[in-house]
C-alpha positions, 0 to 999 in steps of 0.5 A: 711101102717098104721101099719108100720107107727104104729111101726115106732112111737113105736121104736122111742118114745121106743128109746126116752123113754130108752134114757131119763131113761138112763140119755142121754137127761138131760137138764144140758147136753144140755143147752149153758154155760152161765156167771150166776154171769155176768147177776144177777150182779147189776152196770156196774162196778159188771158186767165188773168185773163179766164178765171179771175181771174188766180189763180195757177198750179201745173205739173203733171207729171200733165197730159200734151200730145200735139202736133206738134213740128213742124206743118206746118199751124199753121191745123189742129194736133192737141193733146190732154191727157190727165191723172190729177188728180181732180176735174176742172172744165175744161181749157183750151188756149192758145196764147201767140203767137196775137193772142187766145192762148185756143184752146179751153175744156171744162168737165167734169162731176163724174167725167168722164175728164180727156181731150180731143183738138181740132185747134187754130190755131197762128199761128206758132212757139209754146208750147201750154199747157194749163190743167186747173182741179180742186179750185178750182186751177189746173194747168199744162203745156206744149208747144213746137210749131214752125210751119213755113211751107209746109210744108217742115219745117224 
């Protein structure tokens, strides 16, 4: 029994071995796509054109946020959005006075629940926003969340 287990190991991590020799298993093949020039870039403007070229924005009482009115903790903040308009293509988060104000990007496939829910970094005292693209625009909402240092909420 130990020696079918034995060369069992040995063809996987053989198959494994050729697989990564091969090129197969490369992390450039296997990481998620990702707006790099969305996240490193500085202001709300240099993000929203950056992320979606600068089109304009509608708020949107159908996008609701579900954040903190105080955080304690502005390093792990939970947020979610949740909204009812159709036809859903992504929802970001941003939050305007952190250095680079993008947080989080989720694209959605085609009849997808407009719903997401991430812990976020907040740096200090600031507006959450989130930025739901459907139907080619762009839909707005936003949050107040208080950043309170150490913790002492007030």
């Amino acid at each position: 029994m130990q020696r079918r287990t034995f060369l069992k190991g040995s063809m996987a991590s053989g198959a494994v071995a050729v697989a990564v020799g091969a090129g197969l298993l490369t992390p450039q093949t296997v990481l998620a796509a990702w707006p790099k020039a969305a996240f490193e870039a500085k202001g709300v403007d240099g993000t929203m054109s950056a992320l979606f070229g600068g089109a304009g924005t509608t708020d949107s009482k159908d996008i609701k946020i579900k954040a903190p009115d105080i955080a304690e903790n502005g390093a792990v903040v939970p947020v979610s959005v949740t909204t009812s308009i159709s036809g859903i293509e992504s929802i970001s988060l941003l939050a305007a006075a952190n250095p680079s104000p993008l947080t989080a990007s989720f694209n959605l496939s085609a009849n997808t629940e407009g719903y997401v829910s991430t812990r976020i970094k907040v740096r200090k005292t600031s507006k959450v926003t989130a930025v739901v693209k459907a139907g080619g625009k762009l839909f707005t909402a936003s949050k107040d969340v208080k950043v309170t240092i150490g913790g002492c909420g007030g």
